[in-house]
C-alpha positions as CSV (number, residue, x, y, z in Angstrom):
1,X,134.5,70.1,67.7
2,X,132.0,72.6,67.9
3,X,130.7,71.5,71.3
4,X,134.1,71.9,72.9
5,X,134.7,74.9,71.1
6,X,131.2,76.4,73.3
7,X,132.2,75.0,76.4
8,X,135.5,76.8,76.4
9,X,133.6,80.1,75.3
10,X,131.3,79.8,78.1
11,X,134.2,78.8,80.6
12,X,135.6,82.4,79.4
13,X,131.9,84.1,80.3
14,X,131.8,86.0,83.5
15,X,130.4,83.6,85.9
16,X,127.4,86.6,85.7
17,X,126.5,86.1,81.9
18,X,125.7,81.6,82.5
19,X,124.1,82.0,85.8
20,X,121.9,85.1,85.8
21,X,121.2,86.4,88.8
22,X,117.7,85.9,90.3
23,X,114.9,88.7,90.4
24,X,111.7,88.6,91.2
25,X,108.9,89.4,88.5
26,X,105.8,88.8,90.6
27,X,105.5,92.4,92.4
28,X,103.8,95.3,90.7
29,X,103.6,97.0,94.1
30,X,105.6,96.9,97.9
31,X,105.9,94.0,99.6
32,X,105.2,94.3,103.5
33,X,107.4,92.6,105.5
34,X,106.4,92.1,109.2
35,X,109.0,92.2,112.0
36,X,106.9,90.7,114.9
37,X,109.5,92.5,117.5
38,X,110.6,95.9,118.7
39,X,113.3,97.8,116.5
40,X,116.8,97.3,117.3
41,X,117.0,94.0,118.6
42,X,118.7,91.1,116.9
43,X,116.0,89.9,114.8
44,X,114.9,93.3,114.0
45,X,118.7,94.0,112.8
46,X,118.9,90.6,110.9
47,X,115.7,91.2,109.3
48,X,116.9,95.0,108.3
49,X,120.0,93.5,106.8
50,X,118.4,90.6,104.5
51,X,116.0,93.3,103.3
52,X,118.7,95.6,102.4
53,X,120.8,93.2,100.8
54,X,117.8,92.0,98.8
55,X,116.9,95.8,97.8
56,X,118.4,95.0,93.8
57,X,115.7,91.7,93.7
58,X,112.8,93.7,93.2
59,X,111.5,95.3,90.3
60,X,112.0,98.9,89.2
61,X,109.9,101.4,91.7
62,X,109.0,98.6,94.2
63,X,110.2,97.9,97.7
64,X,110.2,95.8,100.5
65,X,108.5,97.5,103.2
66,X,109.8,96.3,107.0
67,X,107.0,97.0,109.3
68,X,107.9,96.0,113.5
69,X,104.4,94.9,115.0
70,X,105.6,93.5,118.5
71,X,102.3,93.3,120.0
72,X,101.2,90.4,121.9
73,X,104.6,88.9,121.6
74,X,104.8,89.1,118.2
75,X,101.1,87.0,117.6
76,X,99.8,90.0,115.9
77,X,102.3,90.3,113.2
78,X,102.1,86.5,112.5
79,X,98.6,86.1,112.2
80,X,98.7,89.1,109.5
81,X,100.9,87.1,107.6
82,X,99.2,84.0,108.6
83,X,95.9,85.0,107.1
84,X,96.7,87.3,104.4
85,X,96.3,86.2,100.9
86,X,98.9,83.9,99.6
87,X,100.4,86.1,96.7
88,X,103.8,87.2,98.1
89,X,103.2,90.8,99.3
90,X,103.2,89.8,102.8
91,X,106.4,88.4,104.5
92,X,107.2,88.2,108.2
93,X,110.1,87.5,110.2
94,X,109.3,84.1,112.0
95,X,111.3,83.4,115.0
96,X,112.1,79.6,117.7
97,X,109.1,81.2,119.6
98,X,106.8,80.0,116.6
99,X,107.8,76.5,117.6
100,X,107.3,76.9,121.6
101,X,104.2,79.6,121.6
102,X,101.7,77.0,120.6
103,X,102.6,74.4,123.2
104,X,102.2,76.4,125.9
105,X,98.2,78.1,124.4
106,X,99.9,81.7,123.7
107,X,99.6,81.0,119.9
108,X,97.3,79.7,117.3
109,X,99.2,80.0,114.7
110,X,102.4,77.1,114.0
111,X,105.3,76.7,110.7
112,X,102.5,75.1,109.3
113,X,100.9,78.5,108.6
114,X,103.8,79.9,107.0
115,X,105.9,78.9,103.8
116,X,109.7,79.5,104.5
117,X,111.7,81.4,102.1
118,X,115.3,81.8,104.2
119,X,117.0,81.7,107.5
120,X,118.4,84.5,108.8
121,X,120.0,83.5,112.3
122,X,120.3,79.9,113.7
123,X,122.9,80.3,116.5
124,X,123.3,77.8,119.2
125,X,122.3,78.2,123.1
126,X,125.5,78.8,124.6
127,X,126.1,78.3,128.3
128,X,128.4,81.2,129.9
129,X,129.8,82.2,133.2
130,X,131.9,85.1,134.9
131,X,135.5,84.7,134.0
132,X,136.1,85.0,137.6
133,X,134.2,81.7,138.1
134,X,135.2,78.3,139.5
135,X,133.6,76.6,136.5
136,X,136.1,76.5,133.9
137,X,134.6,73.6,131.8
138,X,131.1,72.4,131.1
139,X,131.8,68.9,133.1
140,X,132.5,71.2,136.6
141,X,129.6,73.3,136.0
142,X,127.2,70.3,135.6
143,X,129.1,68.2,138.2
144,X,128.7,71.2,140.3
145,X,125.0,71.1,139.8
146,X,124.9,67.7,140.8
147,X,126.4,68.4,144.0
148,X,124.0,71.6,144.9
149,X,120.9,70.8,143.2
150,X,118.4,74.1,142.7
151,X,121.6,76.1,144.1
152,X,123.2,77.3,141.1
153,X,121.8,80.5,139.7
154,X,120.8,80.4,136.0
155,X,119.5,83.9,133.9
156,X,117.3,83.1,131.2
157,X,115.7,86.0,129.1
158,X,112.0,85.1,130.8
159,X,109.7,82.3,132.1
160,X,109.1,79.9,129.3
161,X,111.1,81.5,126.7
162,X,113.8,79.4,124.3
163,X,117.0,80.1,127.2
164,X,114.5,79.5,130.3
165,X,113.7,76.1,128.4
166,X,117.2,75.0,127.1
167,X,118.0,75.0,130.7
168,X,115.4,72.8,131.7
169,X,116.8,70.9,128.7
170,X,120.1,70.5,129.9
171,X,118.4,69.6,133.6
172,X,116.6,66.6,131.7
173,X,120.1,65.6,130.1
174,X,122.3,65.5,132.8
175,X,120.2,65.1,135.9
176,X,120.2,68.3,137.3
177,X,118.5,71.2,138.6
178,X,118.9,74.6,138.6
179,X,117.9,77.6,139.8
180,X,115.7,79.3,137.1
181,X,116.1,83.1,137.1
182,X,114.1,84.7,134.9
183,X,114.4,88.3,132.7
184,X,111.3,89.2,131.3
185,X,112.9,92.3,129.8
186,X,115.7,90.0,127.7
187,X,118.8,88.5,127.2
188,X,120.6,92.4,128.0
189,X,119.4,92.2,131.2
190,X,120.1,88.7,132.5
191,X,123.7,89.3,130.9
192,X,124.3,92.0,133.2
193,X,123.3,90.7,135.6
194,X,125.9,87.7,135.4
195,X,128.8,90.6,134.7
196,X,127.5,92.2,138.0
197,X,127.9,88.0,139.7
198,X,124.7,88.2,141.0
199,X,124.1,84.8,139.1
200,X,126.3,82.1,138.6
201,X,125.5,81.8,134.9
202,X,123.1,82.5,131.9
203,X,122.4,81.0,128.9
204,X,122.2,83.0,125.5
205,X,123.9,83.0,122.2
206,X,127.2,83.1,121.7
207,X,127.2,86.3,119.6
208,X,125.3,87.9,122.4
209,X,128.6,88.0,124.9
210,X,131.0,88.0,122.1
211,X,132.1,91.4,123.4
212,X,132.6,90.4,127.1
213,X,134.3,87.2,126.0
214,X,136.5,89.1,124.3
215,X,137.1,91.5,127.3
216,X,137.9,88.8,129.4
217,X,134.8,89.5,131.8
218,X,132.4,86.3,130.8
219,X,133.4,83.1,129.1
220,X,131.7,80.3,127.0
221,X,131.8,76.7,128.2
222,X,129.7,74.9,126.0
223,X,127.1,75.3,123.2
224,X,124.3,72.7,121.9
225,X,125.2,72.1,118.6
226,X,126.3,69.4,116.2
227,X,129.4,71.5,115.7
228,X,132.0,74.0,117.6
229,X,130.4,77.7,116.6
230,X,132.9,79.5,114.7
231,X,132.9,82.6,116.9
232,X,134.1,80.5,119.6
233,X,135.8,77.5,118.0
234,X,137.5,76.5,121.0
235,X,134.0,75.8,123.1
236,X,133.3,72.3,122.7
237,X,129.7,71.4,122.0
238,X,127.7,69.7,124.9
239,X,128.2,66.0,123.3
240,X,132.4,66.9,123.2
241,X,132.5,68.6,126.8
242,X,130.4,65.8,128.4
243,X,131.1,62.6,126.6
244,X,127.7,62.4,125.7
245,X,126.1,59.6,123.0
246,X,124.0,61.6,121.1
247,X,124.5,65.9,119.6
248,X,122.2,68.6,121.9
249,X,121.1,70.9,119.4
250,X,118.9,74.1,120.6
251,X,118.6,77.1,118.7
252,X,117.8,80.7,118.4
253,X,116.5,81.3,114.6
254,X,114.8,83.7,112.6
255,X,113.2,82.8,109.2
256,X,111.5,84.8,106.7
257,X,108.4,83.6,105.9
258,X,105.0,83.7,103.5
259,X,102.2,82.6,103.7
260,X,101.1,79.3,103.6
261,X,99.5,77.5,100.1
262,X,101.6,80.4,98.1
263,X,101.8,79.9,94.2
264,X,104.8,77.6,93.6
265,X,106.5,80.2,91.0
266,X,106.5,82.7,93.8
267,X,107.9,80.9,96.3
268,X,110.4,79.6,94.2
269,X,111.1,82.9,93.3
270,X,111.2,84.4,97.4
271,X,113.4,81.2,97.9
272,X,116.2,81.3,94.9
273,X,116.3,85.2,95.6
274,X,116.8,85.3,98.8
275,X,119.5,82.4,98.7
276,X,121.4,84.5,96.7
277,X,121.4,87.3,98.9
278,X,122.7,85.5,101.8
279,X,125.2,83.6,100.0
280,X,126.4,87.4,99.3
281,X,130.1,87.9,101.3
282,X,129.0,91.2,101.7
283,X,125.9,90.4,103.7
284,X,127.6,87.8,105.7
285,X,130.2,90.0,106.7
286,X,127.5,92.8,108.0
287,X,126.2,90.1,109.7
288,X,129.6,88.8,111.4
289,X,129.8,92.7,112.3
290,X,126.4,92.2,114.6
291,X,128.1,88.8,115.9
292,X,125.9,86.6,114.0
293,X,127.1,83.9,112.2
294,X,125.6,83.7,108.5
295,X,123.6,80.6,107.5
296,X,122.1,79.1,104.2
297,X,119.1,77.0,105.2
298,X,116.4,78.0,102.7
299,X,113.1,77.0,101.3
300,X,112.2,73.2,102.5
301,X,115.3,73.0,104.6
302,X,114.2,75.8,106.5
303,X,110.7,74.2,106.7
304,X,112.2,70.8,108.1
305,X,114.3,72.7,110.5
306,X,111.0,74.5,112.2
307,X,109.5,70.8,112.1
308,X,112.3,69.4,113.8
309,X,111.8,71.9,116.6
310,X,108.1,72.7,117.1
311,X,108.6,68.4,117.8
312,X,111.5,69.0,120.1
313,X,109.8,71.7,122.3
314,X,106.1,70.4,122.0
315,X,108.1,67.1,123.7
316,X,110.1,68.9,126.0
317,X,107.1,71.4,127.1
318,X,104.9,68.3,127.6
319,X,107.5,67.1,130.0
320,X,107.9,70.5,132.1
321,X,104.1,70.4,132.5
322,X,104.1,67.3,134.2
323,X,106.3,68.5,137.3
């Protein structure tokens, strides 16, 4: 009797009072948190908005400091975090590059150096085109390619980079070959630059033309994912659109980071604090606003999903070598 009698007293409790919400207790000063690219981009602005969010998790007269350190394509700021001492007052915003930069010799520095505390962005590569294109499904585009090999223009946001690659991905898949046109300045430019028609199509993320889609100037014929992206529900993914046997998955993430070997009570604390924050409908929707989706992939599933990568782009670099 009295056991049920506390288990409807608890059912009564604000869901608050049973499942307190988590803080951190470890900081008795700021914790630096590195943003390894300029301000105002979309990893800048996700970054900007975890932090925010997470302002109420830190103890009374201590903050979370963002610092951008772009520099050598964000190295610098990594290998800051990288080597700093593994008690939590160092964070940096880690980003797909972390998984590519070592295969190709511009980095030391892997996910092995960092412990992950939660993902921030993980949208899918996203193949788009002018509305006023012949292309009106990801089967003609490719067939298309078949057809004209090296003759259809392709933006990318630079040489090497995660867009420049997932093209070369989608040649190895479907047997094709494009016309690599490269942005070194970023995904703004090469998106222009397919709203002007001076290429035939780019690859991004979804979020990134959401604006044009909606305008009716560009449109999104396929994205590689496991599943449709729910800005764009009605784009099939590249398994759906071409009948394939297996899921293409490439993506554009950002995870916050620490350092490697960090005290288990601190990076359990980082982990279930920061879950919280974006499991927050408030921070999702601020991050809907910037037209990226919200994701929980936290702690160790974060860490698997930087594994999984640095092994699909060490593979697929290896292979791009060799031509």
């Amino acid at each position: 009797m009295k056991k049920n009698l506390l288990c409807a007293l608890l059912m009564l409790l604000p869901f608050g009072a049973v499942h307190a919400e988590q803080t951190l207790t470890y900081p008795k000063k700021n914790i630096d948190v590195v943003i390894p690219k300029n301000p105002g981009g979309g990893t800048d602005t996700s970054a900007r908005t975890v932090l925010e969010y997470a302002r109420d998790k830190m103890p009374s007269g201590t903050m979370l400091v963002p610092v951008n350190k772009p520099a050598g394509n964000g190295i610098t700021g990594l290998l800051e975090v990288a080597k700093a001492r593994p008690d939590g007052y160092k964070l940096v915003m880690t980003t797909v590059e972390l998984a590519m930069f070592p295969h190709q010799g511009k980095s030391p520095v892997t996910y092995k150096d960092f412990t992950p505390i939660v993902t921030t962005i993980a949208d899918p590569v996203a193949v788009v085109v002018n509305s006023k294109s012949p292309y009106n499904t990801l089967q003609e585009f490719i067939d298309a390619a078949k057809a004209t090999p090296g003759k259809i223009k392709v933006g990318n946001s630079g040489n090497g980079a995660i867009f420049d690659l997932a093209t070369t991905n989608i040649e190895k898949i479907t047997g094709t070959k494009f016309n690599h046109i490269p942005y070194n300045e970023g995904t703004g430019p090469s998106i222009a630059a397919l709203v002007g028609e001076h290429i035939d199509a780019v690859l991004t993320t979804p979020g990134s033309v959401k604006s044009q889609v909606d305008a009716g100037i560009l449109k999104v014929l396929g994205v590689m994912d496991e599943k449709r992206f729910p800005l764009f529900p009605n784009v099939p993914t590249f398994k759906e659109a071409l009948n394939l046997d297996v899921n293409v998955k490439m993506r554009a993430w950002a995870v916050l980071a620490t350092t490697a070997k960090i005290d288990d009570n601190i990076k359990k604390q980082l982990v279930d604090s920061f879950t919280e924050v974006v499991n927050t409908p408030a921070y999702q929707e601020a991050l809907k606003k910037q037209g990226i989706m919200p994701v929980v992939i936290a702690g160790d599933d974060a860490y698997n999903m930087m594994k999984e990568d640095d092994a699909m782009y060490a593979a697929l670099i290896a292979e791009t070598a060799k031509k």
